[in-house]
N, C-alpha and C positions, 0 to 999 in steps of 0.2 A: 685857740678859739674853735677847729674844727670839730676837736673833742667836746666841748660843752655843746656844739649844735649836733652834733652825732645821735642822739638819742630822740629828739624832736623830729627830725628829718628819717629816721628807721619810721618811727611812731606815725608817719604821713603831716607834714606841714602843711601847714592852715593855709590853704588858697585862697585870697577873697577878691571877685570878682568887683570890679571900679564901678562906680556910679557914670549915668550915660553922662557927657561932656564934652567940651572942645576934642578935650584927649582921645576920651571914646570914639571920636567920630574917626580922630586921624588912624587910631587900630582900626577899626571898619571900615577905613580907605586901606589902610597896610592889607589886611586878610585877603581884599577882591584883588590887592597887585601881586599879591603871595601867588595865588590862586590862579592867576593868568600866568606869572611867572614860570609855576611848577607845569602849567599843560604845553607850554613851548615846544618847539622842536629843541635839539641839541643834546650833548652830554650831560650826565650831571653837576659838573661842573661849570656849566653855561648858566644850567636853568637856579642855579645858586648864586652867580655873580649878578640876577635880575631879582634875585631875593635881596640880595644886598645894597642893590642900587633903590630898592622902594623901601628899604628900612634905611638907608642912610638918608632920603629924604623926608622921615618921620624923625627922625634923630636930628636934624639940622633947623627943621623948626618947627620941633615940639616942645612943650616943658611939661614937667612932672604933674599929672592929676591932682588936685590937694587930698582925695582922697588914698593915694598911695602912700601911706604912711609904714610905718614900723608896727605890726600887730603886737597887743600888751604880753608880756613874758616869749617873745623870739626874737631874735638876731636876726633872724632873717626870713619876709614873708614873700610867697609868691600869690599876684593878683591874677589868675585865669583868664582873659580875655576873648580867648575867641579857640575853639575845639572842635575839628572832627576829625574823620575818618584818616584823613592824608596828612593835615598838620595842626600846630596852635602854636598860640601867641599867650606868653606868657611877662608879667616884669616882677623882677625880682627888688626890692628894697632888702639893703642890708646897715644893718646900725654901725658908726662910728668904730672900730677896729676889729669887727666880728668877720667871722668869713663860714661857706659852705665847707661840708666833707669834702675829702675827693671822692668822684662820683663821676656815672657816666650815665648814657642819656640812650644806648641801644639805636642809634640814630642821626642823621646828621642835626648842626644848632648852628644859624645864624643869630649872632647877637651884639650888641651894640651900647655903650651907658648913653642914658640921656640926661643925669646928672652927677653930679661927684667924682670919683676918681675909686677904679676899680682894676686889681691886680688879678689878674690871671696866670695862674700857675699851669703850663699841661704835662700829663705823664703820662709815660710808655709801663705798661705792664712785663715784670718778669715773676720768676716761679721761683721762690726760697721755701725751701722744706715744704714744698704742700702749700703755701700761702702764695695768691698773686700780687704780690710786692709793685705795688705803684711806686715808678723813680721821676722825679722831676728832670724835665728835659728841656724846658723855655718857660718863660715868664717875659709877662710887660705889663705896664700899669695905662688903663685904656681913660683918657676921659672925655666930657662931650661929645660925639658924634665920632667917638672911633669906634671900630668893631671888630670883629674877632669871630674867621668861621672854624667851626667845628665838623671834621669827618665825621663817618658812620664806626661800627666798630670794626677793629679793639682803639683804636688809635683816637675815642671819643672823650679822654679821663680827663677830668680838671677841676682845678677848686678855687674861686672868687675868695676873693678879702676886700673889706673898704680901707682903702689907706688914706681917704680923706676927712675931711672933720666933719662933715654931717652927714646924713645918711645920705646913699649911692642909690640909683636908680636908672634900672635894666631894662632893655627887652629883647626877651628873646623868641626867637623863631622856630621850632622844631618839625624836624620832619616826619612826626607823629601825634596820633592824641596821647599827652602826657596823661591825662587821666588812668590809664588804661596802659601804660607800658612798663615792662617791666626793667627793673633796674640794679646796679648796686653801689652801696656807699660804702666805703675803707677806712676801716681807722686805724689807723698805721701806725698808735702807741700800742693799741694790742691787739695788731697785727689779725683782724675779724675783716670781713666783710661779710655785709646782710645784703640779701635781697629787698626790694621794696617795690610797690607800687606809690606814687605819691596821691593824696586825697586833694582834697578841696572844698571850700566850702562858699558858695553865693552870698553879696551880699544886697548886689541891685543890677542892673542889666548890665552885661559884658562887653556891649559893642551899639 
């Protein structure tokens, strides 16, 4: 399945930002706890365990937008929610046994499902003939209000699958504007990676 999304996700996957709503409000509560979170004192490790503690409590009593749905012809869409300079808020919906490339994010990622049942794969990078050969090194399969943080790099590689029966629903937290970062996706039947920037596109207010 990562192979068939491999091409739509190079090409920039269709962001569509959520209609304003209960949900939207609880992102635009997440962004100002992000945001107080990240000016803290402490290591970065502190100021990431207070990221986790304001998105575990968006994930314990949230439910999914109705406008986050599966966009028509992808596997997998992300809705933009909230972008700047330091960080953003993204959720990812993935369809019924579809999953991301492996990919990395140049950055740290708290994230969390707030529906479904979502498999995380992570991988350490090594070097075969000139190619960097992502190896899987852990997996677990997260659901409701469990979460999952992600380093900066190299140690940032991973790829989602829904193993539940309807679609899965994300969010995630980055320690950058995704709009604007650069990145790369692997595909590891033939053995490429691309560069990409991922796009987005609005489709009513984000927060």
């Amino acid at each position: 399945m990562a192979r068939k999304l491999f091409p739509a996700l190079v090409a920039g996957l269709v962001l569509l930002a959520a209609n304003r709503s209960d949900a939207a409000f609880a992102i635009a509560e997440l962004a100002g706890d992000v945001e107080r979170a990240l000016a803290t004192s402490g290591d970065e490790s502190q100021r990431l365990g207070r990221v986790e503690e304001a998105l575990a409590a968006v994930l314990a009593r949230g439910t999914p937008d109705p406008s986050w749905t599966p966009h028509p012809g992808l596997d997998v869409t992300t809705y933009m929610l909230h972008a700047d300079e330091s960080f953003s808020i993204a959720v990812l919906v993935i369809r019924p046994g579809a999953s991301t490339p492996v990919h990395d994010h140049g950055t740290w990622t708290v994230w969390g499902t707030l529906s479904g049942k979502d498999r995380e794969t992570r991988f350490a990078l090594r070097t075969v003939d000139t190619f960097p050969d992502p190896v899987a090194v852990a997996e677990r399969v997260l659901s409701k209000g469990d979460m999952s943080r992600i380093p900066g790099p190299p140690d940032d590689l991973h790829r989602l699958e829904n193993v539940g029966d309807g679609p899965s629903v994300s969010i995630h937290v980055h320690g950058a504007d995704m709009r604007r970062q650069a990145r790369h996706a692997y595909d590891l039947e033939r053995r490429r990676v691309t560069s990409f920037v991922q796009s987005y596109a609005e489709t009513g207010a984000r927060e």
